[in-house]
C-alpha positions as CSV (number, residue, x, y, z in Angstrom):
1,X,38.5,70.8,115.4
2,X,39.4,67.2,113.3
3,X,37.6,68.4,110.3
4,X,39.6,72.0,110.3
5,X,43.0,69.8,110.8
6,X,41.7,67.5,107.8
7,X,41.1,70.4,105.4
8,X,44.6,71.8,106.2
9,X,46.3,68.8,105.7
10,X,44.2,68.8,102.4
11,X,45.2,72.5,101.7
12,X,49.3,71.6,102.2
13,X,48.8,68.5,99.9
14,X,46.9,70.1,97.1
15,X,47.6,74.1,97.2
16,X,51.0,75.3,95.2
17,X,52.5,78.1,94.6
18,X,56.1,79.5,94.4
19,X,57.0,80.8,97.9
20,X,57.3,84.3,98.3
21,X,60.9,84.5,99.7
22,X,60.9,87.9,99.5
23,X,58.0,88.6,102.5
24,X,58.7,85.5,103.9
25,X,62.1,86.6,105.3
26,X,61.2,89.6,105.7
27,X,58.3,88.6,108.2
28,X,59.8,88.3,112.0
29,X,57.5,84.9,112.4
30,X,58.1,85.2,116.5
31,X,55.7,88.2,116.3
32,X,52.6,87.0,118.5
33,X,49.9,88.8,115.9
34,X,51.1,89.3,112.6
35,X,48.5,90.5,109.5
36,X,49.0,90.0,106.3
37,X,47.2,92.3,103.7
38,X,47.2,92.2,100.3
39,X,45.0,92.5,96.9
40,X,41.9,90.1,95.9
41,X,43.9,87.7,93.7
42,X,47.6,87.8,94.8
43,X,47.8,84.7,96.7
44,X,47.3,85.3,100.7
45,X,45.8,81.9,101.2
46,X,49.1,80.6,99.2
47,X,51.2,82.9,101.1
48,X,49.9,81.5,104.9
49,X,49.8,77.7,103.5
50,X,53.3,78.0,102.2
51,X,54.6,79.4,105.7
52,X,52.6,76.1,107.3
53,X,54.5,73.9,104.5
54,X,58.1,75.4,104.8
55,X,58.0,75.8,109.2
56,X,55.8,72.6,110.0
57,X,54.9,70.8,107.1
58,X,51.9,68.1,106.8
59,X,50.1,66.4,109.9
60,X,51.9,68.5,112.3
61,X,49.4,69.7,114.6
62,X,51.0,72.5,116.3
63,X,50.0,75.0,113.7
64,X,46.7,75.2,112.2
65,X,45.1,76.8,108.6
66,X,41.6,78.3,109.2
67,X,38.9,80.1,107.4
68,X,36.7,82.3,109.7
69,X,33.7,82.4,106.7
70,X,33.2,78.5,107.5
71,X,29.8,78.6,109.0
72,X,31.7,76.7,111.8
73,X,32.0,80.3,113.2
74,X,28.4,81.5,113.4
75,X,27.7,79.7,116.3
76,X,31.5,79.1,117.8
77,X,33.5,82.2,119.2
78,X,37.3,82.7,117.9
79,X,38.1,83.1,121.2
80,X,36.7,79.5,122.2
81,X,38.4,77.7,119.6
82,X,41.8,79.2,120.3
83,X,41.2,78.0,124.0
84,X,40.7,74.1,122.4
85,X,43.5,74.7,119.8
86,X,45.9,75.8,122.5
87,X,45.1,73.0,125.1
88,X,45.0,70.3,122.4
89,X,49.2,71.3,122.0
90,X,48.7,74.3,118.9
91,X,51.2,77.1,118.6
92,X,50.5,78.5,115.5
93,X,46.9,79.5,114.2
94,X,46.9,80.8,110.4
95,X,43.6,82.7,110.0
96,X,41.9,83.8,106.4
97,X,38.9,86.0,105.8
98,X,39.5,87.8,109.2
99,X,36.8,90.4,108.0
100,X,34.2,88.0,107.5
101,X,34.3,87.3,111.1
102,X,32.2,90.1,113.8
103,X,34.2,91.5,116.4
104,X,37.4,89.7,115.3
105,X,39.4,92.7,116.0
106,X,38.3,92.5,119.5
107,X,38.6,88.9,119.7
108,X,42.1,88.9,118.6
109,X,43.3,91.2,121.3
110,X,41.8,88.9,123.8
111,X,43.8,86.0,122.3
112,X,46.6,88.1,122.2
113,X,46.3,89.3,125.8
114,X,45.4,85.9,127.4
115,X,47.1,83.1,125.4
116,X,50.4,84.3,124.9
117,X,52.1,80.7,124.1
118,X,49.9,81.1,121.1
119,X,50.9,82.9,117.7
120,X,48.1,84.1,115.2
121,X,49.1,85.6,111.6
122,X,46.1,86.3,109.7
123,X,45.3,87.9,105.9
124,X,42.5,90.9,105.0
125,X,42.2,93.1,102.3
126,X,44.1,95.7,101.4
127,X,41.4,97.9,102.0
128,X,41.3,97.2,105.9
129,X,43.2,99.8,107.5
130,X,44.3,97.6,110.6
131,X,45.5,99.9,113.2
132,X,43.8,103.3,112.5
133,X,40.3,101.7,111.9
134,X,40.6,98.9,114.8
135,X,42.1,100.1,117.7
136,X,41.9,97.0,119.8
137,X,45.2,95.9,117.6
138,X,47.1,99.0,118.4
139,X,50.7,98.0,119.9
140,X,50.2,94.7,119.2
141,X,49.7,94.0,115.5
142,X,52.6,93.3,112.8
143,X,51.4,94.5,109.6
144,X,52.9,93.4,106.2
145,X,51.5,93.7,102.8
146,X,51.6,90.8,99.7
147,X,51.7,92.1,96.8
148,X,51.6,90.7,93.4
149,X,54.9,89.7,91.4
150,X,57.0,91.6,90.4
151,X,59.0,91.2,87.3
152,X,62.1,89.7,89.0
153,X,59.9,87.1,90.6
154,X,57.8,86.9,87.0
155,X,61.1,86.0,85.0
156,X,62.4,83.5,88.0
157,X,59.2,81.6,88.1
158,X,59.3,81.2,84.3
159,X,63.2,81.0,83.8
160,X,64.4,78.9,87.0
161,X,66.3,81.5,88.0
162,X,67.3,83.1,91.3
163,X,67.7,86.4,90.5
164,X,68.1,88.7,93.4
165,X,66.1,92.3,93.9
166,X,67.9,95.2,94.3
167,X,67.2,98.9,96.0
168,X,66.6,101.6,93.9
169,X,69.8,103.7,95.3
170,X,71.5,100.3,93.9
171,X,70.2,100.9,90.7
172,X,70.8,104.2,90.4
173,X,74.6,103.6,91.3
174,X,75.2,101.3,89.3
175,X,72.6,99.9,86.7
176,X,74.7,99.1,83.7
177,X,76.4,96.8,85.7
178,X,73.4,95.1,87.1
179,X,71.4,94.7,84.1
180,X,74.7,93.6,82.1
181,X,75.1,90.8,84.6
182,X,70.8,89.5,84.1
183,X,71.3,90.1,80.7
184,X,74.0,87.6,80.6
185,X,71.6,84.8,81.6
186,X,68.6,85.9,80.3
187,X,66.7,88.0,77.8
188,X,64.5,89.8,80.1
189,X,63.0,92.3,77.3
190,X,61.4,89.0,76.1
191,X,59.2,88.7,79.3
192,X,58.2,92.2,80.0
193,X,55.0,91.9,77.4
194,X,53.5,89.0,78.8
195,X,54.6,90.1,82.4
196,X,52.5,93.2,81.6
197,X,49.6,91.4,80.0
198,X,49.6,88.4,83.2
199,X,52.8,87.9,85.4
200,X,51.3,90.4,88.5
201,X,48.8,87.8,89.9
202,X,49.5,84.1,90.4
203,X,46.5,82.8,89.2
204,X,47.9,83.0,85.5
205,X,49.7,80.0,87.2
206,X,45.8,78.5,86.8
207,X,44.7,76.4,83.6
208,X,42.1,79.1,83.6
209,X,41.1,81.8,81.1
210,X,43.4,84.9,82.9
211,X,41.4,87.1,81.7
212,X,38.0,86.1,83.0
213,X,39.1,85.1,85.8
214,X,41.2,88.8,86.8
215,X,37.5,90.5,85.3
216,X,36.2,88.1,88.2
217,X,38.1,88.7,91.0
218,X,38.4,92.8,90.1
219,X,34.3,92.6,90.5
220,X,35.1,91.2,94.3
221,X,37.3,93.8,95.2
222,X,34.4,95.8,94.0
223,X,31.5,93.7,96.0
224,X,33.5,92.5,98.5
225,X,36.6,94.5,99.7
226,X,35.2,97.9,99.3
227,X,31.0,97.3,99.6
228,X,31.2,95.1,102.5
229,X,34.4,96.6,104.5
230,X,33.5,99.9,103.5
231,X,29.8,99.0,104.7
232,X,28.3,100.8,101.5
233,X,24.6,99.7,100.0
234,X,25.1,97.2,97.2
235,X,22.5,100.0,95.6
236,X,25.6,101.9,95.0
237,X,27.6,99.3,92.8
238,X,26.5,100.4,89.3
239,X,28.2,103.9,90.5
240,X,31.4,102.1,92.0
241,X,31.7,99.9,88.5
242,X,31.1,103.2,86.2
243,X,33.7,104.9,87.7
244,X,35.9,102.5,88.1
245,X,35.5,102.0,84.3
246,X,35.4,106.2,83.4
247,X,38.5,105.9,85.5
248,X,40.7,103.1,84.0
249,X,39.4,104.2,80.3
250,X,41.2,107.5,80.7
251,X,43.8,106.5,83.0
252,X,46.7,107.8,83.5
253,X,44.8,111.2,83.5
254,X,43.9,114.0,85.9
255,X,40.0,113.4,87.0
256,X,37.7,115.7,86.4
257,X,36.1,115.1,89.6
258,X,32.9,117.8,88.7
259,X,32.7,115.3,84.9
260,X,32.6,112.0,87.1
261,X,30.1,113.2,89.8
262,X,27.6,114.4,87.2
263,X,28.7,111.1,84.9
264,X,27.5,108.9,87.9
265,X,25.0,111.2,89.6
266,X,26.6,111.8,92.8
267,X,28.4,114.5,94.8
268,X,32.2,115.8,94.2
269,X,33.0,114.1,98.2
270,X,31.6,110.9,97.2
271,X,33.7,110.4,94.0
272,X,36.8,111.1,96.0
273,X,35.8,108.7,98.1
274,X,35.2,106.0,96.3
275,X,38.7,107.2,94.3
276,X,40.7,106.4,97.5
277,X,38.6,103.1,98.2
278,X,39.3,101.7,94.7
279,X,43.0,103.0,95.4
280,X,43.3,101.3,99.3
281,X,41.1,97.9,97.0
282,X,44.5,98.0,94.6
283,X,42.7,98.7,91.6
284,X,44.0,102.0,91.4
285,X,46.7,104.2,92.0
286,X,46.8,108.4,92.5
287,X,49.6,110.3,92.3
288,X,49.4,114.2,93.8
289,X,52.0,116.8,94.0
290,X,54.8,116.7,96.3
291,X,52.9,117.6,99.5
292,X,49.5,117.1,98.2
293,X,47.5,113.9,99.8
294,X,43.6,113.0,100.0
295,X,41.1,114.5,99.7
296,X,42.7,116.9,97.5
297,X,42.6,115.9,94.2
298,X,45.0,113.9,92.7
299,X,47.6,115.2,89.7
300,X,47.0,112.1,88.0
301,X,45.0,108.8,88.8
302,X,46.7,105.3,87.1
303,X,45.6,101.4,87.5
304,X,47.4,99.7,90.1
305,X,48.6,97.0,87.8
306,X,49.7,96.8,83.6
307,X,47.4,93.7,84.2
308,X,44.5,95.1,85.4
309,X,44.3,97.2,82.0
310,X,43.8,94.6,79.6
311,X,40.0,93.2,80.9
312,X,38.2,96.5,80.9
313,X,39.6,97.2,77.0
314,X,41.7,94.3,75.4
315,X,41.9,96.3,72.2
316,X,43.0,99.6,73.1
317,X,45.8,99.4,75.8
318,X,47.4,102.3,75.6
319,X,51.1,101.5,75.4
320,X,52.7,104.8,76.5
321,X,49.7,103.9,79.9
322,X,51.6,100.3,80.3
323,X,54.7,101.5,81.0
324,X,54.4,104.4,83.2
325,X,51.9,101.9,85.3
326,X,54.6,99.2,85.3
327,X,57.5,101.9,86.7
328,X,54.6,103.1,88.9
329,X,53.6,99.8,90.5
330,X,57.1,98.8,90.7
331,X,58.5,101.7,92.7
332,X,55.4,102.2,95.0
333,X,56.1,99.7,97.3
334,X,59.6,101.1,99.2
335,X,59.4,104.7,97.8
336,X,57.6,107.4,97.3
337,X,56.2,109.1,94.2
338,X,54.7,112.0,93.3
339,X,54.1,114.1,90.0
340,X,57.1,115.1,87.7
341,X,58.2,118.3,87.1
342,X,60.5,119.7,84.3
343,X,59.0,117.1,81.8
344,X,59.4,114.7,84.0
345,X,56.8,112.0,84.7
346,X,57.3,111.1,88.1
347,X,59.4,112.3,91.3
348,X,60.6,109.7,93.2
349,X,61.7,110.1,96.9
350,X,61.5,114.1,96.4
351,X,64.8,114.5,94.4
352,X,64.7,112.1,91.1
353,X,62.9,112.6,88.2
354,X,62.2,110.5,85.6
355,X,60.7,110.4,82.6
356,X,59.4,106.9,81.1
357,X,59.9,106.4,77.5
358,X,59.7,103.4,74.6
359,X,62.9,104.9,72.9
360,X,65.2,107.9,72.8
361,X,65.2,110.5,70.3
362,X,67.6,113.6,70.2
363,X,68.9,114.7,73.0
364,X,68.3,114.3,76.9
365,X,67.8,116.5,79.3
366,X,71.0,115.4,82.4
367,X,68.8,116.6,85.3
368,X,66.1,113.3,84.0
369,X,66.7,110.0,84.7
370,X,65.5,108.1,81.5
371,X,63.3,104.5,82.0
372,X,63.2,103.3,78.3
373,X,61.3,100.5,77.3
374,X,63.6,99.7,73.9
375,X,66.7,99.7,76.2
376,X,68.5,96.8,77.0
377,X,71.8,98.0,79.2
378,X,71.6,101.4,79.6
379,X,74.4,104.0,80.6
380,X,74.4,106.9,82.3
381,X,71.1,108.7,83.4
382,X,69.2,106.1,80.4
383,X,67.9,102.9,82.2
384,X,66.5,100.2,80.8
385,X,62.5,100.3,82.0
386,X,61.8,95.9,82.5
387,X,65.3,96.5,85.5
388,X,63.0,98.7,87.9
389,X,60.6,95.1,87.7
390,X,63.8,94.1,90.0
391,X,63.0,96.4,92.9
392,X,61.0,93.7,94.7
């Protein structure tokens, strides 16, 4: 138990990052079981060390950082330890790598059930489906996903601003006014490139080449969060990669799921499959018709992230591909999209359509709402594409 409270102390004093206000306040911390899920690479670890920093701070013993792939745990039950923590004074036990650990699920109920005077938040993967997968957490378990930044938290990480995020309904009421007033302070059409290139995850924060180390952690979400959640042979890898790459090559596009099976010599089901894992991993994202969901086939399959483009083909981004990811990844969080109609890109929350362009020419169409990249301050059903990077 000394040595775990001497690597969190450790942890507090040398792990940084810029808190996530956002989630943080947004989490009702007097939930006894809270999860936090998230992406390979967006800061999880960060995200539970910052909540120990900011609600206890250093050498306070009452709350606790742990990592259940120590080999600590291969001979030592969670459930034990949580008995020590709790009669040695703890109240708060912070636990990463959740998956890593047999039976947690199980486990955790039993905490949960028996040691009430003791909180737990925990972090997994995205692809970890928390309630419908483990049902020992049903009616207990607070779920909340970390996602990478967005532009607004990009911009005031780089700027020193505090800029606030705003609802879509609020930008679609009154957007000229918002973006007028950010605008005043900054030049936020300055950012958006390098935002798209390496502002989503945190790491870019790192004096480390971005690049490798994003092509890195995206083969972990591969190897890790879908092979070992999913419980799939590692035989089946070279598969997973190749379409994975056939995939983000094209994207955005509508698979050809009969192409891709024969491509990586394996059934229509199976490609659909790993579709959806590499969408629950965050590495992509599918967009179907308005009520259309898996396992049909998607209308159109997109990376998750603008940044996740650049590794698999520096050279060729496709720039038309950035932005419609970017508005993607931005809205997908509080609403919900599906395919456009009526020339429209993308319908968001059934009834708004928009089309996402780098600049207007001729006339518009006033049943489209307009996200244009070479807009500043927009007016009227023309917004300015970096403002829905303010969503979150």
């Amino acid at each position: 138990m000394e040595a775990f409270y001497r690597t969190h102390n450790y942890l507090l004093e040398h792990t940084t990052s810029p808190v996530r206000r956002q989630l943080m306040d947004e989490i009702d911390w007097n939930d006894r079981l809270i999860g936090i899920k998230g992406s390979r690479g967006v800061g999880k670890t960060t995200f539970l060390l910052e909540y120990a920093r900011e609600f206890f701070g250093k050498e306070n013993r009452e709350c606790l950082y742990i990592n259940l792939n120590h080999f600590y745990f291969t001979e030592r039950s969670l459930i034990d330890f949580v008995a020590e923590f709790r009669a040695k004074g703890g109240k708060v036990l912070l636990i990463d790598q959740v998956f890593k650990y047999p039976e947690w699920s199980r486990e955790l109920r039993y905490c949960y059930d028996n040691y009430p005077d003791v909180r737990i938040v925990f972090s997994g993967s995205s692809v970890m489906r928390l309630k419908e997968e483990n049902p020992d957490l049903s009616g207990c378990v607070k779920s909340y996903n970390l996602r990478g930044f967005s532009f607004r938290e990009y911009i005031n990480l780089m700027v020193g601003t505090s800029f606030p995020s705003f609802t879509l309904d609020e930008l679609l009421n009154d957007h000229t006014k918002i973006a007028e007033s950010i605008c005043s302070e900054i030049k936020p059409m300055a950012f958006l490139h390098d935002y798209m290139h390496h502002g989503y995850y945190p790491f870019f924060l790192e004096k480390r080449n971005f690049s490798e180390n994003l092509l890195k952690t995206m083969n972990m979400m591969l190897e890790v969060d879908v092979l070992y959640i999913k419980q799939i042979e590692q035989s089946y890898l070279p598969k997973l990669r190749k379409l994975l790459y056939l995939l983000a090559i094209s994207a955005p596009c509508a698979p050809n799921v009969s192409q891709l099976s024969k491509d990586i010599e394996t059934s229509r089901a199976t490609v659909m499959n790993y579709i959806k894992y590499l969408t629950d991993a965050r590495l992509m994202n599918i967009l179907y018709p308005e009520g259309d969901s898996f396992p049909k086939k998607p209308a159109k399959v997109y990376m998750n992230d603008t940044n996740l483009m650049y590794p698999i083909r520096p050279m060729a981004v496709n720039h038309q591909a950035l932005r419609e990811t970017f508005f993607y990844n931005a809205l997908h969080k509080d609403n919900k999209l599906n395919i456009g109609m009526k020339n429209a890109h993308f319908l968001v929350e059934r009834k708004h359509q928009f089309r996402i362009e780098e600049s207007l020419k001729g006339k518009t169409n006033p049943d489209i709402y307009y996200a244009v990249e070479k807009v500043e301050v927009g007016a009227d059903n023309i917004f300015p594409l970096w403002l829905f990077g303010f969503l979150y």
